[in-house]
Structures are given as C-alpha cells and as structure tokens.
TORZA-832258 format. One line per field, with one value per residue: residue number from 1; x, y, z of N, C-alpha, C, CB in turn. Coordinates in steps of 0.2 Angstrom, whole numbers. Each point is the difference from the previous one (the first is absolute). Last residue first. Glycine has a CB too. Layout:
<bamis>
seq <- (NUM | ...)
n.c1 <- (X | ...)
n.c2 <- (Y | ...)
n.c3 <- (Z | ...)
ca.c1 <- (X | ...)
ca.c2 <- (Y | ...)
ca.c3 <- (Z | ...)
c.c1 <- (X | ...)
c.c2 <- (Y | ...)
c.c3 <- (Z | ...)
cb.c1 <- (X | ...)
cb.c2 <- (Y | ...)
cb.c3 <- (Z | ...)
</bamis>
This chain:
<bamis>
seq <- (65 | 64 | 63 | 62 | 61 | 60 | 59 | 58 | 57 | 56 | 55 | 54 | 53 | 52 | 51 | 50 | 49 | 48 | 47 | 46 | 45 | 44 | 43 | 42 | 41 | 40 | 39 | 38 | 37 | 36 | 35 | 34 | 33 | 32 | 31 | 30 | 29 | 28 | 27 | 26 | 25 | 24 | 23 | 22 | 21 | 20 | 19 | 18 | 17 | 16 | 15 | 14 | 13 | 12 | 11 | 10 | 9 | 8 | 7 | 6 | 5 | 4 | 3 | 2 | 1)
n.c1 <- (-58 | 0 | 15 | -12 | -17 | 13 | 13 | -23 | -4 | 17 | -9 | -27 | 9 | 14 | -19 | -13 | 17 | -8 | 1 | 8 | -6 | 15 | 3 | 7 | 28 | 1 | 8 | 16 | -13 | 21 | 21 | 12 | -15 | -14 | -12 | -6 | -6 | -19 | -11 | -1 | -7 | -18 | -3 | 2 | -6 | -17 | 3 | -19 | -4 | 23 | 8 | -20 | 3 | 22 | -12 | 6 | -8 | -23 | 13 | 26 | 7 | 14 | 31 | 12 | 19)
n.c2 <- (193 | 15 | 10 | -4 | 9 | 19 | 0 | -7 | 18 | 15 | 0 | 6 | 18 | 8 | -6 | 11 | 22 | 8 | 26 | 13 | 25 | 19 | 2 | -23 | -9 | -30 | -24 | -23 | -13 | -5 | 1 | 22 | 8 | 27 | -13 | -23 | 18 | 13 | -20 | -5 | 26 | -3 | -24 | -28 | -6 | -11 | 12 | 11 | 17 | 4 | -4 | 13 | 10 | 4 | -1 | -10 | 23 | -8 | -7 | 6 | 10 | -28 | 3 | 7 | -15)
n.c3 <- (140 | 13 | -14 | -23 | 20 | 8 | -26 | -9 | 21 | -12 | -24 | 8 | 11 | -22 | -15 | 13 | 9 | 26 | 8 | 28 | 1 | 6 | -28 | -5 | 10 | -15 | 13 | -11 | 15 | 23 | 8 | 0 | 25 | -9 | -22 | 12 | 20 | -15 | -6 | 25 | 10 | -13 | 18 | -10 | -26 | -15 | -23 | -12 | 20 | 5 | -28 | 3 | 18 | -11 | -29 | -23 | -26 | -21 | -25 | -4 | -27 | -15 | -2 | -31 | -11)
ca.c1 <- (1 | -3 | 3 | 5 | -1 | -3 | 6 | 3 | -3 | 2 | 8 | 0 | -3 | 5 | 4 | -1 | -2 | 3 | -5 | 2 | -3 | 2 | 0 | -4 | -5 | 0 | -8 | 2 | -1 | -5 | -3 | 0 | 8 | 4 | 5 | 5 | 8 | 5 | 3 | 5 | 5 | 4 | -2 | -2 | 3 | -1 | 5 | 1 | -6 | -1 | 2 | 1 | -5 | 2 | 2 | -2 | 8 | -1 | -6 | -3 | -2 | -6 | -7 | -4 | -7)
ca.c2 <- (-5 | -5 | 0 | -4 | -6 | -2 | 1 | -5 | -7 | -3 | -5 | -6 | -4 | -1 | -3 | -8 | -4 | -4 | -6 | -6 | -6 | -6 | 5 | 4 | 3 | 10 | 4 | 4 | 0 | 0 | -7 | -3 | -7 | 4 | 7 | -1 | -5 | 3 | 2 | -7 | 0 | 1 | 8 | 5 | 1 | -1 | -4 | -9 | -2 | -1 | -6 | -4 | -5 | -5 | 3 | -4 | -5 | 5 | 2 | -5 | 5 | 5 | -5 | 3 | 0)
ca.c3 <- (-2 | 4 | 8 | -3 | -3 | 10 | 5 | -5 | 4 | 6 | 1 | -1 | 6 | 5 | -1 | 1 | -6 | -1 | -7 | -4 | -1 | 6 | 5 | -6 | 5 | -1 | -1 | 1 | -8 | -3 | 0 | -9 | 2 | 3 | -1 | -6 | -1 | 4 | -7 | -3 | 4 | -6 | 0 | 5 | 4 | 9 | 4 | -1 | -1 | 8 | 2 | -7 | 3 | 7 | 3 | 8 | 7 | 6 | 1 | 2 | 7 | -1 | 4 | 6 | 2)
c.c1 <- (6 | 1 | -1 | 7 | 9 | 0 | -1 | 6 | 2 | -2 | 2 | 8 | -1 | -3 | 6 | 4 | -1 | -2 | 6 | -2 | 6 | -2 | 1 | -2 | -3 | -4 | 6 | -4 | 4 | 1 | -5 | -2 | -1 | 7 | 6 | 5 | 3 | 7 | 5 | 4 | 3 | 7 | 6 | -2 | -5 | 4 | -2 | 4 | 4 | -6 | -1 | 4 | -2 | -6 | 2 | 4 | -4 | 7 | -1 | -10 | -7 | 1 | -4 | -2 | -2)
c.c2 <- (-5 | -7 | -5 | 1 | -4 | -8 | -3 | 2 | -5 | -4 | 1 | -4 | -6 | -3 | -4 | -7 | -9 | -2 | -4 | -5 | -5 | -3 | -2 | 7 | 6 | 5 | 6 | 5 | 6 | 1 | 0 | -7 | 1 | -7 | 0 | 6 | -4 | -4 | 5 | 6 | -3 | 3 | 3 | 9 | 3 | 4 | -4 | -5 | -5 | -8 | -5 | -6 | -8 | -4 | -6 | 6 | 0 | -3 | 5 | 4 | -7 | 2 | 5 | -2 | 4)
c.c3 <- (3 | -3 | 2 | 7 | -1 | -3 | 5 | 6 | -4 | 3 | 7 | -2 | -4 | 5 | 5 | -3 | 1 | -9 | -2 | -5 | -4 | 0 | 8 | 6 | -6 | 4 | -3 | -3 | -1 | -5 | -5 | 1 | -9 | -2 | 2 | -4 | -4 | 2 | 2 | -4 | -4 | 1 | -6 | -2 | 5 | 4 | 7 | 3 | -5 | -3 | 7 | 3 | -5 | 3 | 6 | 5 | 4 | 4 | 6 | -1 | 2 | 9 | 2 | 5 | 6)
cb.c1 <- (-7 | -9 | 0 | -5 | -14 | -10 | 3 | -5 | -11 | 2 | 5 | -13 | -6 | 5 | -5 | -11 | 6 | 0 | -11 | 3 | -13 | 1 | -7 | -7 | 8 | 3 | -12 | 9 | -12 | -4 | 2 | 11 | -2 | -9 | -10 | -9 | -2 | -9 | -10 | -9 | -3 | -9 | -6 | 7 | 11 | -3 | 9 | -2 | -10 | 1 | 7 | 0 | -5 | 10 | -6 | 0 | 12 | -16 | -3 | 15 | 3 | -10 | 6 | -2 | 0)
cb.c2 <- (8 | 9 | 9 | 0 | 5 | 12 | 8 | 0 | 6 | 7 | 2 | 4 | 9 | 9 | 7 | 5 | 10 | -2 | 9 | 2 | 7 | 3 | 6 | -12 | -2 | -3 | -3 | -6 | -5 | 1 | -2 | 7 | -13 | 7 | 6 | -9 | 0 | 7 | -2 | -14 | 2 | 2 | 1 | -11 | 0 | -12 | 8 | 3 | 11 | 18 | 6 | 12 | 13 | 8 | 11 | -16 | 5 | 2 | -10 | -6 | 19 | -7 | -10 | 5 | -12)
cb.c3 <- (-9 | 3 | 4 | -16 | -7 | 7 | -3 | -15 | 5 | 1 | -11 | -3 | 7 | -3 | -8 | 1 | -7 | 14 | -7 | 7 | -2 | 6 | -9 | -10 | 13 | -11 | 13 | 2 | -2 | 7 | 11 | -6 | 14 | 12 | 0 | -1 | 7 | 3 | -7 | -2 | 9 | -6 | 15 | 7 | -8 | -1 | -6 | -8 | 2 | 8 | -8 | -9 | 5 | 5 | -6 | -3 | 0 | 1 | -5 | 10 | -4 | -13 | 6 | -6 | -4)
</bamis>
C-alpha cells in the first residue's frame, strides 16, 4: 500500500504553536538530544511530517502511562 505525501509538512514554527512551546529553540534541542518528532532538512529548512509528530506524541502518551 503506498502512503500518500502529507498535504504540507510542519515546520518548527508550527510545532512552537500546537504545542505551546516557549520558542522554536525548544524544537532545535529536542533535535539536537533526538527527543523529539523526527524531522528532515529541505535544504536549510527543517520540516516535520505530520505523520512522524503524531507517532511521537502517541510515544510521549504511552511514557506517560
């Protein structure tokens, strides 16, 4: 089964905004430690498939559990 290419990948601001975080620094250090969603770089832009930000946060839930 093919998957299809998301509508738009997310960028770091994107996530600074559904998460609330303080600034898009966070998203960098998560990067930097691998804590976070896992991204890709579209030259020197980073972007997030939203797929990949939604099995990291189901990950962050079932931690927490």
């Amino acid at each position: 089964m093919p998957s299809e290419l998301p509508i738009r990948f997310l960028t770091p601001e994107d996530l600074v905004e559904m998460f609330e975080l303080p600034s898009v620094e966070t998203v960098y250090q998560w990067r930097r430690k691998r804590t976070g969603p896992r991204g890709f770089r579209v030259g020197r832009h980073l972007r997030f498939d939203p797929n990949d930000v939604r099995c990291w946060v189901d990950s962050q839930l079932g931690e927490a559990a």
